[in-house]
Backbone bond lengths (Angstrom), bond angles and torsions (degrees), N, CA, C in turn:
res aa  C-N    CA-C-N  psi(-1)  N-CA   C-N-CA  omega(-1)  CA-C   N-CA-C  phi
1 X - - - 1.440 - - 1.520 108.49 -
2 X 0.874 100.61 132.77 2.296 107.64 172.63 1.346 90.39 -123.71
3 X 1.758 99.95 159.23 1.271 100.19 172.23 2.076 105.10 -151.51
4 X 1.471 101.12 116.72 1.530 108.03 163.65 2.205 98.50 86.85
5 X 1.726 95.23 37.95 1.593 82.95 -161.95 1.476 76.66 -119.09
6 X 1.640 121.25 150.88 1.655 127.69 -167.69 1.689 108.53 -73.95
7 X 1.144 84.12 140.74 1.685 110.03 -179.27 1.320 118.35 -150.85
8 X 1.451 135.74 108.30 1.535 155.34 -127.94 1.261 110.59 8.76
9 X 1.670 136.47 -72.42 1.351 91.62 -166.21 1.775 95.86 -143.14
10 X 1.925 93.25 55.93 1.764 79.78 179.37 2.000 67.59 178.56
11 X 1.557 85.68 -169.45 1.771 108.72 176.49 1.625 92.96 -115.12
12 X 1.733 111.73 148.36 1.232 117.99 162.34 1.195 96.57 -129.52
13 X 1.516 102.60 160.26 1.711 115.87 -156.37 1.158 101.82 -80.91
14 X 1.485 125.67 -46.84 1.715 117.09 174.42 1.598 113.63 -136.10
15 X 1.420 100.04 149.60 1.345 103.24 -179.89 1.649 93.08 -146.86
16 X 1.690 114.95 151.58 1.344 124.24 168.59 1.774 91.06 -118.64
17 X 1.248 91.30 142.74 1.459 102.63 170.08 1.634 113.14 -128.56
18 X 1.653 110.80 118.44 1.646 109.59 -178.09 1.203 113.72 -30.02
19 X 1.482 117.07 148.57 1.332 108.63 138.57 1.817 133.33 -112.59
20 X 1.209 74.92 21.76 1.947 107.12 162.87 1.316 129.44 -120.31
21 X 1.171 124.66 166.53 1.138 110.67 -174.02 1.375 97.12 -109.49
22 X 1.665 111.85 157.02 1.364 123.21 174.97 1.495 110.59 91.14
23 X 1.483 105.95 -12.11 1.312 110.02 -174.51 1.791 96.12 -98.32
24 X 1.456 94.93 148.69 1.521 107.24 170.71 1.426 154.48 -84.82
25 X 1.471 122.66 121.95 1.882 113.55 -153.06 1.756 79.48 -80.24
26 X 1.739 79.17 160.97 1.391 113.64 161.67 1.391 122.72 -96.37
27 X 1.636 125.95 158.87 1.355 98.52 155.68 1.575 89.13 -143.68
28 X 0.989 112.78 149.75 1.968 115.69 175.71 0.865 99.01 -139.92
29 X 1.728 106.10 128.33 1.936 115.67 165.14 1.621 96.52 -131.67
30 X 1.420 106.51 135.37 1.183 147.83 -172.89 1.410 120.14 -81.08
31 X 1.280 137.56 143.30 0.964 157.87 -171.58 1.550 147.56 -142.11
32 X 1.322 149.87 84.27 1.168 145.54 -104.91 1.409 101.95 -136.21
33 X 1.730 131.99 74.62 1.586 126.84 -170.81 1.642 109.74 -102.69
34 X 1.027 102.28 141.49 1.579 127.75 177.00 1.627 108.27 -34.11
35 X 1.418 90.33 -64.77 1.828 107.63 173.46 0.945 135.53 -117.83
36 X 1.612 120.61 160.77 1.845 112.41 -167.31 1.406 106.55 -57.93
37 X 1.616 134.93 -38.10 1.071 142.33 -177.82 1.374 135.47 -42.05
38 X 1.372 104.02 -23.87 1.482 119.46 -179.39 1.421 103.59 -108.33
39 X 1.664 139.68 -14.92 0.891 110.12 166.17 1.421 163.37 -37.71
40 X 1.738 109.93 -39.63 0.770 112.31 174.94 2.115 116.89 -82.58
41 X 1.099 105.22 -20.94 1.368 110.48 156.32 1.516 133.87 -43.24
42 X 1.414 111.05 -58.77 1.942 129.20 168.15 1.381 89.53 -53.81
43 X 1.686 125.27 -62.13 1.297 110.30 -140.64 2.006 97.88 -68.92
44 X 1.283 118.81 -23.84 0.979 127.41 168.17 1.568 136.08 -54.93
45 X 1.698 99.60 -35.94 1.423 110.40 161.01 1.154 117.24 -112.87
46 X 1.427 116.15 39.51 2.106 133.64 158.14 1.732 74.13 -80.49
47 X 1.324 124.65 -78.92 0.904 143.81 -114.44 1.806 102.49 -76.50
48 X 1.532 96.36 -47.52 1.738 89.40 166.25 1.832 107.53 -82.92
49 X 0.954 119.39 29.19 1.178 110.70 179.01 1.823 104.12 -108.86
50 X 1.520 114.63 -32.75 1.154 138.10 179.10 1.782 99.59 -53.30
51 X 1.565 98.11 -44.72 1.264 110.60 -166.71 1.759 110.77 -78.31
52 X 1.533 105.77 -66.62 1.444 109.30 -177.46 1.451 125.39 -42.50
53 X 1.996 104.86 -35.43 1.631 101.49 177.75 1.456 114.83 -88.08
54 X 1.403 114.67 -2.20 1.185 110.39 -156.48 1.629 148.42 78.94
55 X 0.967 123.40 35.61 1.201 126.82 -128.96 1.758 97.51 -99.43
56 X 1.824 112.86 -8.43 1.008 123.79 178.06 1.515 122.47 -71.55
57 X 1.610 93.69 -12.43 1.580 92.54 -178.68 1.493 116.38 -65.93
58 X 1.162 129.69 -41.96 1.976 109.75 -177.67 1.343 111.22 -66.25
59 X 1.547 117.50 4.75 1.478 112.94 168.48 1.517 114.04 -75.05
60 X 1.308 95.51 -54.23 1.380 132.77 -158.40 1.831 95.49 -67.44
61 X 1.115 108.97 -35.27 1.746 102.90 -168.27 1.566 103.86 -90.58
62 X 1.550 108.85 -8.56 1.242 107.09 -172.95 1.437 108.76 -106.48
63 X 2.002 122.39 13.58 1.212 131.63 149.66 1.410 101.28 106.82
64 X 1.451 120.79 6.52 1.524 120.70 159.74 1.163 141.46 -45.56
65 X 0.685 143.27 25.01 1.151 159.87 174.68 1.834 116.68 8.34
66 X 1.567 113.19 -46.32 1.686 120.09 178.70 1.564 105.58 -109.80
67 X 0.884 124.29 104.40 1.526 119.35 167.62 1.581 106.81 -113.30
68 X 1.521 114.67 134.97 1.469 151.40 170.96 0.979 106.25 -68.96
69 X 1.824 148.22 110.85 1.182 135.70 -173.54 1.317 106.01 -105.12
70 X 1.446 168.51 136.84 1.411 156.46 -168.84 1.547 106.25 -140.37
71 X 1.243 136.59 100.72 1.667 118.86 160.20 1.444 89.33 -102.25
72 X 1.314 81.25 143.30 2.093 129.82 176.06 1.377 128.82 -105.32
73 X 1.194 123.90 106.93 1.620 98.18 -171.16 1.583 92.10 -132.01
74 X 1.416 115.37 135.38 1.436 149.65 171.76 1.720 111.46 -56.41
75 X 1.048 119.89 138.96 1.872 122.53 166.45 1.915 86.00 -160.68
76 X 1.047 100.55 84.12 1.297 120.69 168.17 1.418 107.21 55.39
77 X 1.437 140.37 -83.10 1.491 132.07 -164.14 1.281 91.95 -130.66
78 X 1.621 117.36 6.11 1.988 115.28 161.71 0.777 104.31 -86.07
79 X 1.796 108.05 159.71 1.233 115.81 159.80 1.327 106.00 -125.80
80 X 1.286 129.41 179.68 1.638 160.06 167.40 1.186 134.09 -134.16
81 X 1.567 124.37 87.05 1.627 108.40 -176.05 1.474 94.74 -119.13
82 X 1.694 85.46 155.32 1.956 105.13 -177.96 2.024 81.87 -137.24
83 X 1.752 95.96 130.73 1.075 134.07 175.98 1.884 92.10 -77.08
84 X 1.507 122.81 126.78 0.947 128.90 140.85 1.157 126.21 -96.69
């Protein structure tokens, strides 16, 4: 697991990286909204955000092949996740 260390063109807050092969990285970026209302929105733009900077590349260079994309977004002790 690393966490918040650069990968293409920004830092993402978490990533698991196999230590097998064939097996699949993670990457989760996080999100922190005021109100329940916006949750599902942030967790929505973790998710193109995962995408637009790239954040799949230290998976990808390190021969990963399946990566799990997850944004999460916080409203105090809620949560919100959207599967990318």
């Amino acid at each position: 697991m690393e966490s918040n260390i650069e990968s293409g063109y920004g830092r993402f807050d978490i990533a698991f990286f196999p230590l097998k092969e064939n097996l699949p990285g993670v990457v989760l970026e996080l999100k922190a909204v005021k109100e329940e209302g916006e949750m599902g929105a942030a967790a929505k733009t973790a998710i193109s955000q995962i995408e637009e900077k790239e954040y799949l590349a230290g998976l990808i260079w390190q021969g990963v092949t399946e990566v799990w994309k997850y944004g999460i977004a916080f409203c105090g002790k809620k949560m919100w996740l959207e599967q990318g």
